[in-house]
C-alpha positions in Angstrom: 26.9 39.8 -26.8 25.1 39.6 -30.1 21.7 38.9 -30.1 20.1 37.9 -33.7 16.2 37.8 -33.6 14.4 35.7 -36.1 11.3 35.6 -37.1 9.7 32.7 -38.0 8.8 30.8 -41.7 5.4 31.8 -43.4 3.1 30.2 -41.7 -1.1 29.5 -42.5 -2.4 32.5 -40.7 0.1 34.7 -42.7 -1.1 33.0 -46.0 -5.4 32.9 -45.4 -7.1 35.6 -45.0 -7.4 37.2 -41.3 -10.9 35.6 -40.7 -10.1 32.0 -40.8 -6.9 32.5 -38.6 -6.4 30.0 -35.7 -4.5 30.2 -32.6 -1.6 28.1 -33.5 -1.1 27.4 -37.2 1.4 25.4 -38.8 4.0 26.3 -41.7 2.9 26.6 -44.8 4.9 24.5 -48.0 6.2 28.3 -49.0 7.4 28.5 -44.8 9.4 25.5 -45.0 10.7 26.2 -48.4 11.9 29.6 -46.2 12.9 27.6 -43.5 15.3 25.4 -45.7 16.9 28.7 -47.1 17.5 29.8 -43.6 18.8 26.7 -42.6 21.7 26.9 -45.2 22.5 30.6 -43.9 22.4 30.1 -40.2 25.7 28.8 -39.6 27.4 31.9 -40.6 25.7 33.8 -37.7 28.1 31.1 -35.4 25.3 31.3 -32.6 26.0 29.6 -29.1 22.5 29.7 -28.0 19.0 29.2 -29.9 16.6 30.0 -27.8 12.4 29.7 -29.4 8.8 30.8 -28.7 6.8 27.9 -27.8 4.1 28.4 -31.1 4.3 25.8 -33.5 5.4 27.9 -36.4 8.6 29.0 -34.2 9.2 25.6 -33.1 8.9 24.4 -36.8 10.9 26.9 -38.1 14.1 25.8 -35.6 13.4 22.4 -36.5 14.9 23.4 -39.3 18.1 25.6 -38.4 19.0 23.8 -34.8 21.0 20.6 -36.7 23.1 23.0 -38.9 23.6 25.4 -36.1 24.9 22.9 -34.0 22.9 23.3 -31.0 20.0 21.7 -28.5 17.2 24.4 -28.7 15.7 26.1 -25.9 11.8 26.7 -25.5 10.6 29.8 -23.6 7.5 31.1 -23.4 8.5 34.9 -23.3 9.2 35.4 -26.5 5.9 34.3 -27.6 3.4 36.7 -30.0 1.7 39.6 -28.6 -1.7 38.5 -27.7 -1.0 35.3 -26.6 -2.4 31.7 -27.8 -6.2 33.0 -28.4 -8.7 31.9 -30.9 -11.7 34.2 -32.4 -11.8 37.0 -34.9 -11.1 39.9 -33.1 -9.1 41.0 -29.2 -12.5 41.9 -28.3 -14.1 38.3 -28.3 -10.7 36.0 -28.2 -10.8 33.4 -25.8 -8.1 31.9 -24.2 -6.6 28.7 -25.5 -4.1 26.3 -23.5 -0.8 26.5 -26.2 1.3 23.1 -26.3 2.0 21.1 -23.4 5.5 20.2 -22.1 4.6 16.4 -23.0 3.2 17.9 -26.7 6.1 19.9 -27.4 8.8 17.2 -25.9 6.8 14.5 -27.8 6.8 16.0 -31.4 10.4 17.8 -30.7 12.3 15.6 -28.9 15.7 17.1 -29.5 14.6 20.5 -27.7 14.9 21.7 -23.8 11.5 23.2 -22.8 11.5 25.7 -20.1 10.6 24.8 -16.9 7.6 27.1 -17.1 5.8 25.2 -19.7 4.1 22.1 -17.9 0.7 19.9 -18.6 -1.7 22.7 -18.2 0.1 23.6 -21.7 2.2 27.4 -22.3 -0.6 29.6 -22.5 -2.8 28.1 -19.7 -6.2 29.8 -21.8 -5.1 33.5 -20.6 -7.4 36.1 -21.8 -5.9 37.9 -24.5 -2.4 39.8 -24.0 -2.8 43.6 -24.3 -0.5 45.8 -26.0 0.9 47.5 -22.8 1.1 43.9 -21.4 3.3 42.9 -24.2 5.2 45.8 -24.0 6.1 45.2 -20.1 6.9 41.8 -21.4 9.1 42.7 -23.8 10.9 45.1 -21.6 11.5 42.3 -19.0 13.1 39.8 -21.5 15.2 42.2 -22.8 16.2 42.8 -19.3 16.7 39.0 -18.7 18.9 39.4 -21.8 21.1 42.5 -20.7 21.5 40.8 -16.8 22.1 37.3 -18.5 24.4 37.7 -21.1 25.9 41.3 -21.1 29.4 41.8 -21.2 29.8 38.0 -22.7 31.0 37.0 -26.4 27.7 35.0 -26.3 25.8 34.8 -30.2 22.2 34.0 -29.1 19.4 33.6 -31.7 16.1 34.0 -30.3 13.2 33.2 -33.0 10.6 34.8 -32.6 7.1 36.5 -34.1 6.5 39.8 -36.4 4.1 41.3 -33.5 6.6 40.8 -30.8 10.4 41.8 -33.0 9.3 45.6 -33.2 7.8 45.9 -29.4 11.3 44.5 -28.1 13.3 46.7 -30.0 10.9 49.8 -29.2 12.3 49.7 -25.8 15.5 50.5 -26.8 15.0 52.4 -30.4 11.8 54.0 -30.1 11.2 54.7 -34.2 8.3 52.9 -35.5 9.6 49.7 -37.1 6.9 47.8 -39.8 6.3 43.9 -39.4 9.2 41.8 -40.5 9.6 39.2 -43.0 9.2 35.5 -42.6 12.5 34.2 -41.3 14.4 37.4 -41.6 17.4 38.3 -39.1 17.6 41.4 -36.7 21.0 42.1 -35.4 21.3 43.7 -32.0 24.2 44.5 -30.3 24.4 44.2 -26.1 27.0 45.8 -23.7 27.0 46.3 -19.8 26.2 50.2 -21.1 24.5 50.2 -24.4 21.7 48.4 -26.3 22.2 49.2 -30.0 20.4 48.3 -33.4 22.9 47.1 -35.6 20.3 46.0 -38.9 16.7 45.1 -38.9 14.9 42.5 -41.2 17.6 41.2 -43.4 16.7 38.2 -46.0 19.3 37.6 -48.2 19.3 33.6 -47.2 15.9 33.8 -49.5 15.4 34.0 -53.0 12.9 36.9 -54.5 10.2 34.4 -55.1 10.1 33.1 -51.4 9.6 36.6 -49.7 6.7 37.1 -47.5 5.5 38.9 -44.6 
Protein backbone atom coordinates (compact mmCIF):
# COMPACT_ATOMS: atom_id res chain seq x y z
CA UNK A 1 0.00 0.00 0.00
CA UNK A 2 0.97 3.71 -0.35
CA UNK A 3 0.54 5.76 2.45
CA UNK A 4 0.77 9.71 1.72
CA UNK A 5 0.88 11.83 5.04
CA UNK A 6 -0.26 15.39 4.86
CA UNK A 7 0.12 17.90 6.91
CA UNK A 8 -2.24 20.30 7.39
CA UNK A 9 -2.89 24.28 5.94
CA UNK A 10 -1.15 27.19 8.01
CA UNK A 11 -3.11 27.55 10.72
CA UNK A 12 -3.23 30.70 13.69
CA UNK A 13 -0.82 29.10 16.07
CA UNK A 14 1.69 28.66 13.10
CA UNK A 15 1.13 32.45 12.17
CA UNK A 16 1.22 34.33 16.05
CA UNK A 17 3.76 34.17 18.00
CA UNK A 18 4.16 30.99 20.48
CA UNK A 19 2.74 32.86 23.52
CA UNK A 20 -0.76 33.64 22.36
CA UNK A 21 -1.18 29.96 20.95
CA UNK A 22 -4.41 28.11 21.75
CA UNK A 23 -5.35 24.56 21.93
CA UNK A 24 -7.19 24.30 18.74
CA UNK A 25 -6.83 27.15 16.30
CA UNK A 26 -8.43 27.58 13.10
CA UNK A 27 -6.82 28.22 9.48
CA UNK A 28 -5.51 31.12 8.76
CA UNK A 29 -6.74 33.16 5.09
CA UNK A 30 -2.88 32.13 3.93
CA UNK A 31 -4.08 28.08 5.20
CA UNK A 32 -6.98 28.02 3.10
CA UNK A 33 -5.38 29.77 0.23
CA UNK A 34 -2.87 26.44 0.82
CA UNK A 35 -5.65 24.33 1.23
CA UNK A 36 -7.21 25.33 -2.22
CA UNK A 37 -3.75 24.68 -3.92
CA UNK A 38 -3.78 21.26 -2.43
CA UNK A 39 -7.19 20.67 -3.28
CA UNK A 40 -6.34 21.03 -7.07
CA UNK A 41 -3.33 18.56 -6.68
CA UNK A 42 -4.83 15.84 -4.61
CA UNK A 43 -6.51 13.85 -7.19
CA UNK A 44 -3.41 12.88 -8.79
CA UNK A 45 -2.29 10.97 -5.56
CA UNK A 46 -5.78 8.68 -6.65
CA UNK A 47 -6.24 7.93 -2.85
CA UNK A 48 -8.94 5.28 -1.69
CA UNK A 49 -8.99 6.29 1.84
CA UNK A 50 -8.60 9.84 3.73
CA UNK A 51 -8.37 9.28 6.97
CA UNK A 52 -7.82 12.94 9.48
CA UNK A 53 -6.74 14.04 13.05
CA UNK A 54 -9.69 15.28 14.88
CA UNK A 55 -8.04 19.21 15.38
CA UNK A 56 -9.79 21.74 13.63
CA UNK A 57 -7.04 22.77 11.39
CA UNK A 58 -6.84 19.03 9.99
CA UNK A 59 -10.36 18.81 9.73
CA UNK A 60 -10.43 22.16 7.86
CA UNK A 61 -7.75 21.38 5.71
CA UNK A 62 -9.83 17.97 4.25
CA UNK A 63 -12.77 20.05 4.00
CA UNK A 64 -11.04 21.16 1.34
CA UNK A 65 -9.45 18.00 -0.57
CA UNK A 66 -12.27 15.21 0.41
CA UNK A 67 -14.92 16.59 -2.63
CA UNK A 68 -12.06 16.46 -5.30
CA UNK A 69 -10.69 13.27 -3.94
CA UNK A 70 -13.82 11.62 -4.21
CA UNK A 71 -14.15 10.25 -0.85
CA UNK A 72 -16.22 10.36 2.79
CA UNK A 73 -13.39 11.27 5.24
CA UNK A 74 -12.56 9.38 8.24
CA UNK A 75 -11.80 11.06 11.83
CA UNK A 76 -9.39 9.32 14.18
CA UNK A 77 -7.97 10.55 17.01
CA UNK A 78 -4.45 8.78 16.71
CA UNK A 79 -3.08 10.81 14.39
CA UNK A 80 -3.57 13.80 16.42
CA UNK A 81 -0.42 16.35 17.43
CA UNK A 82 2.03 15.32 19.99
CA UNK A 83 0.95 16.80 23.17
CA UNK A 84 -2.50 16.46 22.87
CA UNK A 85 -5.46 19.22 22.95
CA UNK A 86 -3.78 21.43 25.90
CA UNK A 87 -3.87 25.06 26.54
CA UNK A 88 -1.05 27.22 28.49
CA UNK A 89 2.34 28.43 27.51
CA UNK A 90 4.57 25.80 28.22
CA UNK A 91 4.30 21.36 28.81
CA UNK A 92 5.06 22.24 32.27
CA UNK A 93 1.72 24.16 33.18
CA UNK A 94 -0.65 22.87 30.14
CA UNK A 95 -3.91 21.81 31.21
CA UNK A 96 -6.01 19.45 29.61
CA UNK A 97 -8.72 20.53 27.33
CA UNK A 98 -11.80 18.33 26.05
CA UNK A 99 -11.02 18.63 21.90
CA UNK A 100 -14.33 18.50 19.71
CA UNK A 101 -17.11 16.37 20.52
CA UNK A 102 -18.61 13.74 18.13
CA UNK A 103 -21.89 16.03 17.95
CA UNK A 104 -19.27 19.23 17.26
CA UNK A 105 -17.31 17.64 14.78
CA UNK A 106 -20.58 15.76 13.03
CA UNK A 107 -22.37 19.11 13.31
CA UNK A 108 -19.90 21.48 11.51
CA UNK A 109 -18.70 18.41 9.11
CA UNK A 110 -21.46 16.65 8.32
CA UNK A 111 -20.05 14.78 5.24
CA UNK A 112 -17.26 12.99 7.60
CA UNK A 113 -17.28 9.42 9.54
CA UNK A 114 -15.99 10.14 13.12
CA UNK A 115 -14.40 7.32 14.86
CA UNK A 116 -16.17 5.49 17.21
CA UNK A 117 -13.75 6.65 19.92
CA UNK A 118 -14.59 10.16 19.74
CA UNK A 119 -18.02 10.63 21.78
CA UNK A 120 -19.64 13.70 23.96
CA UNK A 121 -16.96 13.91 26.52
CA UNK A 122 -15.10 15.40 23.23
CA UNK A 123 -11.54 13.60 21.64
CA UNK A 124 -9.15 14.72 24.09
CA UNK A 125 -11.32 14.12 27.25
CA UNK A 126 -8.79 17.15 29.15
CA UNK A 127 -5.74 14.56 29.31
CA UNK A 128 -2.78 15.98 30.81
CA UNK A 129 -0.34 16.83 28.35
CA UNK A 130 1.16 13.92 25.92
CA UNK A 131 4.85 13.27 26.49
CA UNK A 132 7.30 12.77 23.89
CA UNK A 133 7.83 8.91 24.66
CA UNK A 134 3.97 8.79 24.82
CA UNK A 135 3.73 10.05 21.39
CA UNK A 136 6.31 8.05 20.21
CA UNK A 137 4.53 4.66 21.55
CA UNK A 138 1.57 6.19 19.84
CA UNK A 139 3.06 6.65 16.76
CA UNK A 140 4.58 3.21 16.77
CA UNK A 141 1.09 1.65 17.35
CA UNK A 142 -0.62 3.42 14.31
CA UNK A 143 1.90 2.62 12.13
CA UNK A 144 1.29 -0.85 13.32
CA UNK A 145 -2.50 -0.45 12.77
CA UNK A 146 -1.37 0.61 9.28
CA UNK A 147 1.08 -2.33 8.47
CA UNK A 148 -1.66 -5.11 9.97
CA UNK A 149 -4.57 -3.13 8.17
CA UNK A 150 -3.58 -2.44 4.92
CA UNK A 151 -0.16 -4.29 4.10
CA UNK A 152 0.10 -6.37 1.13
CA UNK A 153 -3.16 -4.22 -0.42
CA UNK A 154 -3.05 -1.77 -3.56
CA UNK A 155 -4.73 0.55 -0.96
CA UNK A 156 -3.67 4.74 -1.47
CA UNK A 157 -4.51 6.03 1.98
CA UNK A 158 -3.90 9.80 2.89
CA UNK A 159 -3.74 10.31 6.42
CA UNK A 160 -3.49 14.35 7.29
CA UNK A 161 -1.94 14.98 9.88
CA UNK A 162 0.44 17.59 12.14
CA UNK A 163 4.23 18.79 11.78
CA UNK A 164 5.01 17.38 15.51
CA UNK A 165 3.52 14.04 14.80
CA UNK A 166 4.92 13.39 10.64
CA UNK A 167 8.58 13.05 11.87
CA UNK A 168 7.85 10.83 15.11
CA UNK A 169 5.94 8.23 12.83
CA UNK A 170 8.46 8.05 10.35
CA UNK A 171 11.29 7.89 13.16
CA UNK A 172 10.15 4.45 13.82
CA UNK A 173 10.95 3.23 10.64
CA UNK A 174 13.88 5.76 9.38
CA UNK A 175 15.48 6.84 12.38
CA UNK A 176 17.44 10.20 10.79
CA UNK A 177 16.33 13.29 12.29
CA UNK A 178 13.73 14.77 9.91
CA UNK A 179 12.81 18.92 10.49
CA UNK A 180 9.10 20.08 10.78
CA UNK A 181 7.22 19.90 7.58
CA UNK A 182 5.44 22.44 5.52
CA UNK A 183 1.86 23.32 5.68
CA UNK A 184 0.01 20.95 3.50
CA UNK A 185 2.99 19.18 2.13
CA UNK A 186 2.93 15.33 1.09
CA UNK A 187 5.09 12.48 2.55
CA UNK A 188 5.20 9.42 0.52
CA UNK A 189 5.61 6.04 2.25
CA UNK A 190 5.75 2.89 0.85
CA UNK A 191 4.17 -0.37 2.96
CA UNK A 192 4.76 -4.23 2.23
CA UNK A 193 4.08 -7.37 4.37
CA UNK A 194 8.20 -7.02 4.79
CA UNK A 195 9.35 -3.48 4.47
CA UNK A 196 8.37 0.08 5.56
CA UNK A 197 10.18 2.40 3.22
CA UNK A 198 10.53 6.34 2.74
CA UNK A 199 9.89 7.10 -0.60
CA UNK A 200 9.99 11.40 -0.37
CA UNK A 201 9.35 13.66 2.53
CA UNK A 202 7.76 17.15 2.46
CA UNK A 203 6.94 17.75 -1.08
CA UNK A 204 4.91 21.16 -2.05
CA UNK A 205 4.80 21.62 -5.49
CA UNK A 206 0.74 22.00 -5.40
CA UNK A 207 1.85 25.65 -3.80
CA UNK A 208 3.13 28.56 -5.25
CA UNK A 209 6.50 30.28 -3.68
CA UNK A 210 4.49 32.93 -2.00
CA UNK A 211 2.11 30.53 -0.11
CA UNK A 212 4.99 28.43 1.68
CA UNK A 213 4.99 28.15 5.25
CA UNK A 214 5.91 26.01 8.03
Amino acid sequence: MELYLIRHAQSLNNAGPEQERVEDPPLTDLGHQQAVHLARWIPSLKLTRLITSPFLRTLQTTEHIHPPAALKPQVWRQLHEHGGCVAGPSPDVMVGRPGMTRAEIESRFPAFDVGAEIDGDGWWKSRPYETLDEACHRAAKLLARTRDELAGTDERVGYVTHGGFTPLLIECFHPVPLEVPRNTSVTKIDVTPDTTRLNYYDRVEHLPAHLISR
